[in-house]
Jmol script that loads the backbone (N, CA, C; Angstrom):
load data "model"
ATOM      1  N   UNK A   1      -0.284  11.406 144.585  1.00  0.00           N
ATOM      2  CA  UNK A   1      -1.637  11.157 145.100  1.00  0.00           C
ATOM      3  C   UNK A   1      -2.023  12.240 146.119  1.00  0.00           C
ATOM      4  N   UNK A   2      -1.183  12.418 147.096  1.00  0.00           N
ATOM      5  CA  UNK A   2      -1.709  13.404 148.067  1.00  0.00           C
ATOM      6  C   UNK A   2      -1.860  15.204 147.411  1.00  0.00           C
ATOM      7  N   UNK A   3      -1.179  15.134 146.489  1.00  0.00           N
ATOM      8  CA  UNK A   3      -1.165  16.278 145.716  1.00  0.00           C
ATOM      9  C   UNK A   3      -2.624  16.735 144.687  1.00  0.00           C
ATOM     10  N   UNK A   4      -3.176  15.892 144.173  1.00  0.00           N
ATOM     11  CA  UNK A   4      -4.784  15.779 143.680  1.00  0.00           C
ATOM     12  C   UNK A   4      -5.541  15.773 145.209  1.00  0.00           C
ATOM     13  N   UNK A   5      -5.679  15.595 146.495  1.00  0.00           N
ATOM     14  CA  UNK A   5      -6.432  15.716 147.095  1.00  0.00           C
ATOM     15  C   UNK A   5      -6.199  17.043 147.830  1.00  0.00           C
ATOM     16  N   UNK A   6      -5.112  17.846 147.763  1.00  0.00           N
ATOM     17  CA  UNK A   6      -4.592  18.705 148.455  1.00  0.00           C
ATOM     18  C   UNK A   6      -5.897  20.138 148.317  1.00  0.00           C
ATOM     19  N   UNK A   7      -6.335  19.860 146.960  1.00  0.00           N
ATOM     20  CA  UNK A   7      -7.585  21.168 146.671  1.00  0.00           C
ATOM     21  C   UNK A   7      -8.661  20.941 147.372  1.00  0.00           C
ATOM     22  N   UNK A   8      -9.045  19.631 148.269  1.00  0.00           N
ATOM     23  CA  UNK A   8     -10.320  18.973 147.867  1.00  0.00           C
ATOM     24  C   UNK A   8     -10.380  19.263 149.835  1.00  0.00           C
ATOM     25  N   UNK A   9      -9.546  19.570 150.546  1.00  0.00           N
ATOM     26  CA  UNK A   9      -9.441  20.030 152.100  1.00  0.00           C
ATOM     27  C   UNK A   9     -10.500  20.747 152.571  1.00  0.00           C
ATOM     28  N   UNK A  10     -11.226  20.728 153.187  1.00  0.00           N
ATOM     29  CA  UNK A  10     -12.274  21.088 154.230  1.00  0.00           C
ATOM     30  C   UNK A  10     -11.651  22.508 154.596  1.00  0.00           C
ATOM     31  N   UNK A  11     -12.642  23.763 154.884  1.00  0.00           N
ATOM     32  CA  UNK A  11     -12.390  24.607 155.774  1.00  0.00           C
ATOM     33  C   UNK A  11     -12.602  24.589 156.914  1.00  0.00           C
ATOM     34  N   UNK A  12     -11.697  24.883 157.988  1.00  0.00           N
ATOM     35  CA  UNK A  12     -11.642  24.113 159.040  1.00  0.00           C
ATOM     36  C   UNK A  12     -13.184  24.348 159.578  1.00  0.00           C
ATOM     37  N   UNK A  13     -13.368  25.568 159.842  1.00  0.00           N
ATOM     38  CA  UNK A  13     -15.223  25.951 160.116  1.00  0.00           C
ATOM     39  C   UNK A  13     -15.943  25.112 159.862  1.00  0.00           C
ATOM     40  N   UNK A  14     -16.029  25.057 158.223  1.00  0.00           N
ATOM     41  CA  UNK A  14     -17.177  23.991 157.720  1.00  0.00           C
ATOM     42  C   UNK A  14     -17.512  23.186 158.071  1.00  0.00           C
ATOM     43  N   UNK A  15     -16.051  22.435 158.817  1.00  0.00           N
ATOM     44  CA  UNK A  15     -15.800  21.434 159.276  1.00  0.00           C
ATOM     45  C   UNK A  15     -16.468  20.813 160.704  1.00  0.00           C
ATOM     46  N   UNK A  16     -16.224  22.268 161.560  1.00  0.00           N
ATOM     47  CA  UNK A  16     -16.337  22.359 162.577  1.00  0.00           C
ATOM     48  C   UNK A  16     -18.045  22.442 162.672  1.00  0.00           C
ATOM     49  N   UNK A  17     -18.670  23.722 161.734  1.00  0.00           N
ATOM     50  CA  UNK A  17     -20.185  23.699 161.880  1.00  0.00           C
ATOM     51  C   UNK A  17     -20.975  22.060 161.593  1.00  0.00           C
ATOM     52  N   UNK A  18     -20.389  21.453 160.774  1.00  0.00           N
ATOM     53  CA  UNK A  18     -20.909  20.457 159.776  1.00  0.00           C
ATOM     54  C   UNK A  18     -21.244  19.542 161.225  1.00  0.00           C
ATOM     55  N   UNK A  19     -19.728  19.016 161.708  1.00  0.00           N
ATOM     56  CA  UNK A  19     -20.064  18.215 163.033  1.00  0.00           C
ATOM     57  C   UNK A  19     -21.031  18.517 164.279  1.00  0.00           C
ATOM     58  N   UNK A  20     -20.643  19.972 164.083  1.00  0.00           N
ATOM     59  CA  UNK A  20     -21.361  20.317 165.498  1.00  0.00           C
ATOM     60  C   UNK A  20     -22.918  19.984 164.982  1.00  0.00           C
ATOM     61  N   UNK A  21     -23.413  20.011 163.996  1.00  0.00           N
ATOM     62  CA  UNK A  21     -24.735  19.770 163.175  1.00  0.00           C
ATOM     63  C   UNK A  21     -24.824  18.022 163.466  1.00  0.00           C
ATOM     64  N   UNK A  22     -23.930  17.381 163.247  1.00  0.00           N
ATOM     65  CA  UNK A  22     -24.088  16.025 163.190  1.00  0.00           C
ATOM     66  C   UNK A  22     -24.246  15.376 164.218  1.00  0.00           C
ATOM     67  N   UNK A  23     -23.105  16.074 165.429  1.00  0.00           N
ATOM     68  CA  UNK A  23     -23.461  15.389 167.097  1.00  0.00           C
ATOM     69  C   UNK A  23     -24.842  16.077 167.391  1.00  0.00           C
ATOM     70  N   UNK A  24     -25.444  17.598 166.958  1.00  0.00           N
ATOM     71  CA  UNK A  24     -27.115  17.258 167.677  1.00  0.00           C
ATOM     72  C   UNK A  24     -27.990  16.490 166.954  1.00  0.00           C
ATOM     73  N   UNK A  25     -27.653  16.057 165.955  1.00  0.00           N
ATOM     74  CA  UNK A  25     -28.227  15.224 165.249  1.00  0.00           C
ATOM     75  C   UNK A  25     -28.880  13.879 165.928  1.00  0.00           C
ATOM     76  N   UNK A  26     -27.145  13.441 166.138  1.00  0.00           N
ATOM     77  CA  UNK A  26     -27.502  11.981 166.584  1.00  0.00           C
ATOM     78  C   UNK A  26     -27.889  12.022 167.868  1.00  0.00           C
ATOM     79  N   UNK A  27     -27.786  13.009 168.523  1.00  0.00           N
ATOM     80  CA  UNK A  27     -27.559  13.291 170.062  1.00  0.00           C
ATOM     81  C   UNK A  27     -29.413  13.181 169.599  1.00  0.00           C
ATOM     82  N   UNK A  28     -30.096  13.779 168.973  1.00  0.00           N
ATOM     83  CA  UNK A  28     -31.521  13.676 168.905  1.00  0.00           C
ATOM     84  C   UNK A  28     -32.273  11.944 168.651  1.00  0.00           C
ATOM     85  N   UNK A  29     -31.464  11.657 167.790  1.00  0.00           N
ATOM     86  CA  UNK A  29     -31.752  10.212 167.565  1.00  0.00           C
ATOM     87  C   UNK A  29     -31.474   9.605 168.585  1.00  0.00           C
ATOM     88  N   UNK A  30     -30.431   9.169 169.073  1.00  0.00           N
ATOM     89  CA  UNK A  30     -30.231   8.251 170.452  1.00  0.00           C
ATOM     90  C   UNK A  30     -31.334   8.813 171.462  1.00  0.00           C
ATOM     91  N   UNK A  31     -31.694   9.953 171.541  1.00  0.00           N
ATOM     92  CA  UNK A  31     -32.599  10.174 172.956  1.00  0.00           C
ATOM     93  C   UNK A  31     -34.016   9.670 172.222  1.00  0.00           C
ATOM     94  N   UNK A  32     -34.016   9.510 171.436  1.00  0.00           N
ATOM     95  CA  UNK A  32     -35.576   8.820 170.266  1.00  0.00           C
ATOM     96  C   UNK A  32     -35.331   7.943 170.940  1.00  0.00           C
ATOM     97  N   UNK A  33     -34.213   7.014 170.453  1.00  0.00           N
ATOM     98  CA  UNK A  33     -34.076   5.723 170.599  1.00  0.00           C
ATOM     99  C   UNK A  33     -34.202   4.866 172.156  1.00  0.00           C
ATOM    100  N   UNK A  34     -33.966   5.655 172.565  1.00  0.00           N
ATOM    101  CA  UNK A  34     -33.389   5.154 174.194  1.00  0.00           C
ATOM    102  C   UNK A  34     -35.317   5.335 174.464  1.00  0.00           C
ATOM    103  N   UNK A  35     -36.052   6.383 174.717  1.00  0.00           N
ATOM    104  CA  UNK A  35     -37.199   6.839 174.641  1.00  0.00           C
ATOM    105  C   UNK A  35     -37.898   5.703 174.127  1.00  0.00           C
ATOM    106  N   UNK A  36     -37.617   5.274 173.126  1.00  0.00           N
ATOM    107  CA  UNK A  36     -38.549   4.072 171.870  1.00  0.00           C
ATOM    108  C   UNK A  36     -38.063   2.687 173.291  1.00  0.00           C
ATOM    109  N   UNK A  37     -36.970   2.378 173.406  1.00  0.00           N
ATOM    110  CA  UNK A  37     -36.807   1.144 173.825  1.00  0.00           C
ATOM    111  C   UNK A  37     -37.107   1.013 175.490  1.00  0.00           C
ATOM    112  N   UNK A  38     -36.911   2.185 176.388  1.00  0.00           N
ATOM    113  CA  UNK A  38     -37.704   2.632 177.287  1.00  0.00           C
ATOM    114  C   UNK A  38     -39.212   1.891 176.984  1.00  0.00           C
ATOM    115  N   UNK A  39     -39.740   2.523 176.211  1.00  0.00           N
ATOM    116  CA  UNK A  39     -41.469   2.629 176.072  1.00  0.00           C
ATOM    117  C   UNK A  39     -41.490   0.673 175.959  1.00  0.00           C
ATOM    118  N   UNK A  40     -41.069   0.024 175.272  1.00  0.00           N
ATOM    119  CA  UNK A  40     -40.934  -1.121 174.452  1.00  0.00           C
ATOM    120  C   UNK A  40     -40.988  -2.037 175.900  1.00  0.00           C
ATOM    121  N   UNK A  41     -39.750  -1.476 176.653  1.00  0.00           N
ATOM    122  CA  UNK A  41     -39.565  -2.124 177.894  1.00  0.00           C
ATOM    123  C   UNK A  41     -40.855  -2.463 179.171  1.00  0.00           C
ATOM    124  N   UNK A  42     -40.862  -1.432 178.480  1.00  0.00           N
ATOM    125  CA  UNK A  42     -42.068  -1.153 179.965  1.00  0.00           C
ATOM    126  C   UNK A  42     -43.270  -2.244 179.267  1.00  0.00           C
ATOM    127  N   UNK A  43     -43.799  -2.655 178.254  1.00  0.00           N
ATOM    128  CA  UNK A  43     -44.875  -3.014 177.538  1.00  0.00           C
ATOM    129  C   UNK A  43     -44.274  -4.320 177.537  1.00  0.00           C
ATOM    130  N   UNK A  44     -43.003  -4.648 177.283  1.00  0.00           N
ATOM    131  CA  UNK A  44     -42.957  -5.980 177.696  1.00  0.00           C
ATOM    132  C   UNK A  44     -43.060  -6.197 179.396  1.00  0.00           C
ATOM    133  N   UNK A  45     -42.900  -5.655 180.113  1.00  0.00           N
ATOM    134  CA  UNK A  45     -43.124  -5.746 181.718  1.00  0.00           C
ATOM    135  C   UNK A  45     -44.705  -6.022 182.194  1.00  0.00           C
ATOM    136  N   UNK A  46     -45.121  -5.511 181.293  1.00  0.00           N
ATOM    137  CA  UNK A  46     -46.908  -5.593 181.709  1.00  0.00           C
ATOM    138  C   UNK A  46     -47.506  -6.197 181.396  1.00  0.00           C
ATOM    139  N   UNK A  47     -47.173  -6.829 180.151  1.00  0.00           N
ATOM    140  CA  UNK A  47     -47.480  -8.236 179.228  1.00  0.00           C
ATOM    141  C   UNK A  47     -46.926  -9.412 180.116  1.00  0.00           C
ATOM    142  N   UNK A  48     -45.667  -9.322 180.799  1.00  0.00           N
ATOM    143  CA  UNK A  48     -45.315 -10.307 181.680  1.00  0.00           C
ATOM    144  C   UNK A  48     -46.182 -10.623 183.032  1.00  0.00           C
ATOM    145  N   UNK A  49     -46.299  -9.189 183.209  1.00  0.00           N
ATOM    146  CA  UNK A  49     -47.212  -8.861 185.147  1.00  0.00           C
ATOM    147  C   UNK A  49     -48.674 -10.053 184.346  1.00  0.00           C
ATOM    148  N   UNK A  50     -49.492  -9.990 183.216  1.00  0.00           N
ATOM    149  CA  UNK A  50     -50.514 -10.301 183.244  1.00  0.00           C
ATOM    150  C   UNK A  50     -51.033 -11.572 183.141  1.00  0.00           C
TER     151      UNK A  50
END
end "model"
wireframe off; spacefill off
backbone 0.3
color backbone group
């Protein structure tokens, strides 16, 4: 078994670019997100004040 996957190995780079692509990725999404639920927060606060 480990011998059929032995061709199928990542170059380590690829590897390395691929992630570094994926943490700004999410690193972009979570600051959306946090931003989105921020905004959300505040709109429930003012709906409460009224």
């Amino acid at each position: 078994m480990n011998d059929s996957n032995q061709g199928l190995q990542a170059n380590p780079q690829y590897t390395i670019h691929y992630l570094s692509q994926e943490i700004t990725r999410v690193t972009q999404e979570n600051a959306m997100l946090k931003a989105y639920i921020q905004e959300q927060n505040e709109k429930s606060k003012s709906a409460e004040e009224e």
